[in-house]
C-alpha positions in Angstrom: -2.5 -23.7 -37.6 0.0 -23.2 -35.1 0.0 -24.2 -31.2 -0.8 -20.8 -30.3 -3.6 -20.8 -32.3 -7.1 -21.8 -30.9 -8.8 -24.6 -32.8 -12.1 -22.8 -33.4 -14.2 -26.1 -33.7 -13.1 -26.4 -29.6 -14.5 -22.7 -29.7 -17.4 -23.6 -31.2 -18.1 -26.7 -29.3 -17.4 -24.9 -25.9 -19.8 -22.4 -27.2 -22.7 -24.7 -28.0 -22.0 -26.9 -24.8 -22.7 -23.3 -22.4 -25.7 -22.6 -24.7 -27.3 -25.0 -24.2 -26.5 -25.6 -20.5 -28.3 -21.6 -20.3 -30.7 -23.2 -22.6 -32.2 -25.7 -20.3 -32.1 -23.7 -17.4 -34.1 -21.2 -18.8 -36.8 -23.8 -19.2 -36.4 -25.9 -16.3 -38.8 -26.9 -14.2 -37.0 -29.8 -12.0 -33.7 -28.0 -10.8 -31.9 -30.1 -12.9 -30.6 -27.8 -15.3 -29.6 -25.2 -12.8 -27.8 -28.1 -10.5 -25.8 -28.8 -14.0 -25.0 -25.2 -13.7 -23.8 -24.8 -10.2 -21.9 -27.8 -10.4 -20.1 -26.9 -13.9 -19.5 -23.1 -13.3 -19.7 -22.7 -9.7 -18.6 -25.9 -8.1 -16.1 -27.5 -10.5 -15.4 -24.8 -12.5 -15.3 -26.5 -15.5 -17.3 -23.9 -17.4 -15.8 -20.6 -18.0 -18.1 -17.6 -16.0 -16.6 -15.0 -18.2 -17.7 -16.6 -21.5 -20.0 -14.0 -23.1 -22.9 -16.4 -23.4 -23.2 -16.4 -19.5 -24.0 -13.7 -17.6 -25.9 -12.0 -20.5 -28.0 -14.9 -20.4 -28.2 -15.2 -16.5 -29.3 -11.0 -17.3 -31.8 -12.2 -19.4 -33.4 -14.6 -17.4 -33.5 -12.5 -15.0 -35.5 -9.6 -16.3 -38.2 -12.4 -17.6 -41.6 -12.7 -16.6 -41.2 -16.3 -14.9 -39.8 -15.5 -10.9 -38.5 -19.2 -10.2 -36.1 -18.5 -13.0 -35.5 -14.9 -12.3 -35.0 -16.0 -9.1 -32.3 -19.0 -9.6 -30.4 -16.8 -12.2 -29.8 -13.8 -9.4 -28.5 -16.4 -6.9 -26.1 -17.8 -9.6 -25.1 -14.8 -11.0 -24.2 -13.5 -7.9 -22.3 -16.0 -6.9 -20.4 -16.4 -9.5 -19.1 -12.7 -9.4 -18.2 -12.9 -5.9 -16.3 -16.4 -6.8 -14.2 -14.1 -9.3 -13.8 -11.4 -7.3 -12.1 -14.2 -4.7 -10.1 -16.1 -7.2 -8.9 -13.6 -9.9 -8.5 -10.2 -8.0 -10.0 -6.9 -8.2 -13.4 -7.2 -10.0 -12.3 -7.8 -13.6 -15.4 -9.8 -14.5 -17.9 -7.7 -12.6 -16.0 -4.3 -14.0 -16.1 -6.2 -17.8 -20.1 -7.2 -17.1 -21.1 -3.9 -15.2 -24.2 -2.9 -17.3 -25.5 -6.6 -16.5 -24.0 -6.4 -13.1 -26.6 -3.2 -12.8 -29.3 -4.8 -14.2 -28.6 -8.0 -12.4 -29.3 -5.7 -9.2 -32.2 -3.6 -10.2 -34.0 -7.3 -11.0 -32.7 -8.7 -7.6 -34.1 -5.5 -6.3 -37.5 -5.7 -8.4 -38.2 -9.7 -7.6 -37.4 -9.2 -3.7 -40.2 -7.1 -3.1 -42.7 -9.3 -4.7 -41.9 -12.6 -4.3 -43.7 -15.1 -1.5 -41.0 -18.2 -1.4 -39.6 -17.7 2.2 -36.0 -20.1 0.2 -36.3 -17.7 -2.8 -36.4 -14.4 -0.8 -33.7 -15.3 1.0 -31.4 -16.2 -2.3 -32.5 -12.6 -3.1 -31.3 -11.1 -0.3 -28.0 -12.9 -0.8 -28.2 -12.0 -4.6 -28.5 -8.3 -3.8 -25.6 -8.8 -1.2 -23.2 -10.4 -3.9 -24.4 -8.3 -7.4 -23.6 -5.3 -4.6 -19.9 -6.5 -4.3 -19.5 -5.5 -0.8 -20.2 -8.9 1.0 -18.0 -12.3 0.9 -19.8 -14.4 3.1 -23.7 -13.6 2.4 -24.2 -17.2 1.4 -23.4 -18.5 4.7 -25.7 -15.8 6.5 -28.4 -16.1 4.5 -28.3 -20.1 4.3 -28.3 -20.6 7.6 -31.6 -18.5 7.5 -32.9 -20.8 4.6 -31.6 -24.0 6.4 -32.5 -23.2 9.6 -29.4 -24.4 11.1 -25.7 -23.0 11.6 -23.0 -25.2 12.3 -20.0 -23.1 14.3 -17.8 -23.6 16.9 -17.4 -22.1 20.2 -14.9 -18.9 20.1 -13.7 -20.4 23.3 -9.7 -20.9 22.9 -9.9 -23.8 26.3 -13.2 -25.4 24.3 -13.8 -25.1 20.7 -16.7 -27.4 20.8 -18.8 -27.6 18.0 -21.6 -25.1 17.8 -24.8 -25.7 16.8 -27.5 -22.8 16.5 -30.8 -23.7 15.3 -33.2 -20.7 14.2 -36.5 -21.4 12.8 -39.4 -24.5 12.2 -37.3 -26.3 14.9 -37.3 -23.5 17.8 -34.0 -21.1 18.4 -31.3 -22.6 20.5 -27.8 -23.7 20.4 -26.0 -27.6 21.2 -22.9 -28.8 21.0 -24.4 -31.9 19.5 -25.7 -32.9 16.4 -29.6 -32.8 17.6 -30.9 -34.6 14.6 -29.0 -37.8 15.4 -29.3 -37.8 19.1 -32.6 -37.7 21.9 -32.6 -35.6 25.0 -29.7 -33.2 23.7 -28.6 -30.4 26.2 -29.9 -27.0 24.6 -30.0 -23.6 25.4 -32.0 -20.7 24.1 -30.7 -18.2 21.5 -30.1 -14.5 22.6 -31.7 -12.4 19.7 -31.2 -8.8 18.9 -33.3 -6.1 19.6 -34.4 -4.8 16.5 -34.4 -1.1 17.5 -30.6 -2.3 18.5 -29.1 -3.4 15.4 -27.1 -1.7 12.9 -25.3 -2.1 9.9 -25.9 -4.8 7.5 -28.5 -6.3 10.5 -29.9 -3.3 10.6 -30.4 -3.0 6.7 -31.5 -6.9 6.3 -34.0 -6.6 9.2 -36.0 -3.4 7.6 -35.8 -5.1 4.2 -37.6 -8.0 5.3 -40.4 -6.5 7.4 -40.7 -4.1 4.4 -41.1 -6.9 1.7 -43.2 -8.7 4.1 -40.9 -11.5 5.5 -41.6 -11.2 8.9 -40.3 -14.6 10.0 -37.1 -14.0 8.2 -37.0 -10.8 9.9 -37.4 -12.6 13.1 -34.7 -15.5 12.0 -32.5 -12.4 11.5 -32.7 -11.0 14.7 -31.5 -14.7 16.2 -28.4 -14.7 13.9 -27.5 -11.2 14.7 -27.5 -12.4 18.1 -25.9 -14.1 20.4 -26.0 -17.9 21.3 -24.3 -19.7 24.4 -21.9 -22.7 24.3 -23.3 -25.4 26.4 -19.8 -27.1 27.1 -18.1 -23.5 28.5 -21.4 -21.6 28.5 -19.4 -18.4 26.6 -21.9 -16.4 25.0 -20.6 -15.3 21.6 -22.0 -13.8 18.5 -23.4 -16.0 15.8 -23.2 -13.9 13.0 -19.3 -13.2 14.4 -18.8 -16.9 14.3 -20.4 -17.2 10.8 -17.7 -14.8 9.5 -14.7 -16.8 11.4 -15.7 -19.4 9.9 -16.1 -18.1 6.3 -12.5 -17.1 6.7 
């Protein structure tokens, strides 16, 4: 064996370790698994997302009967293609998965329009965003949604406070500070959009959600297609604007 040869036992061990990793996510109940899987081929990247085991198995999952798992497999797989379309150039994983890519998003497409979860809707959405290809910073736009919170900061060269813009359970306002650790925080309400007035991606989310009968993340929408006001400088400025500033 020479040095440029690959010990196949590694192979094989690599191998088994993924497996079963997909394994015991696909019958995971507690999170767990898929937390082990975020954290290894998302966050740490110490799993390879282009070993064959993965997205066919993330496909897999997907297409199953059980919408928790179908569910947590779409976010990941998305995810993980928009990751290598960041880090490795033009699409060479999602061009060397395309028929799972397409099947990915038909079941992203199929699970949006049944499911109930307000969280897991919203993963959808940002699973039909990412499987699409077209959007790099759907995660932070649709967490905030799930989250309830964005944390920005002002556009304002002279200010640059930080932004907080709460939409949801909590009302829909904006501070520049941290509400949750303070009492009596200066607040100001949210400017949403007009629903007949958006367009484009707001546009397309909005109708998507009243369709699949999400109205309060249509109306969460609306706020973070909006516009919220800096209570330091009181500039009005766009949220969703500010959530792609800060996704770079």
């Amino acid at each position: 064996m020479t040095n440029d040869s690959p010990d196949p036992r590694a192979d094989e061990a690599g191998s088994g370790r993924e497996a079963a990793l997909l394994e015991r996510a696909a019958a995971d109940r507690d999170g767990r698994a898929w937390n082990d899987l975020w954290t290894e081929l998302y966050h740490n990247g110490t799993l390879d997302a282009s070993h064959p085991l993965v997205l066919p198995a993330l496909t897999d999952m997907a297409e199953g009967d059980d919408a928790h798992t179908a569910a947590s497999a779409l976010h990941l797989a998305g995810a993980v293609l928009v990751q290598a379309d960041q880090r490795y150039g033009p699409r060479d994983l999602r061009d060397r998965y395309a028929p799972e890519a397409a099947r990915l998003l038909a079941a992203a497409h199929r699970w949006r329009r049944v499911t109930r979860d307000r969280a897991e809707y919203c993963h959808l959405l940002e699973a039909v965003l990412n499987l699409e290809g077209d959007i790099h910073w759907g995660e932070e736009l649709l967490w905030g949604v799930v989250s309830g919170e964005y944390e920005l900061e002002c556009p304002e060269e002279d200010c640059s406070a930080a932004l907080w813009v709460v939409i949801g359970e909590r009302g829909f306002f904006s501070t520049s500070e941290d509400y949750a650790l303070s009492d009596g925080v200066d607040t100001l309400p949210l400017h949403p959009a007009a629903p007949g007035a958006l367009d484009g991606l707001g546009r397309r989310l909005h109708g998507l959600a009243l369709a699949d009968g999400h109205e309060d993340v249509a109306h969460a929408l609306t706020h973070a297609f909006g516009e919220a006001t800096c209570p330091q400088c009181e500039r009005r400025c766009s949220v969703v604007g500010q959530v792609v500033a800060r996704s770079g």
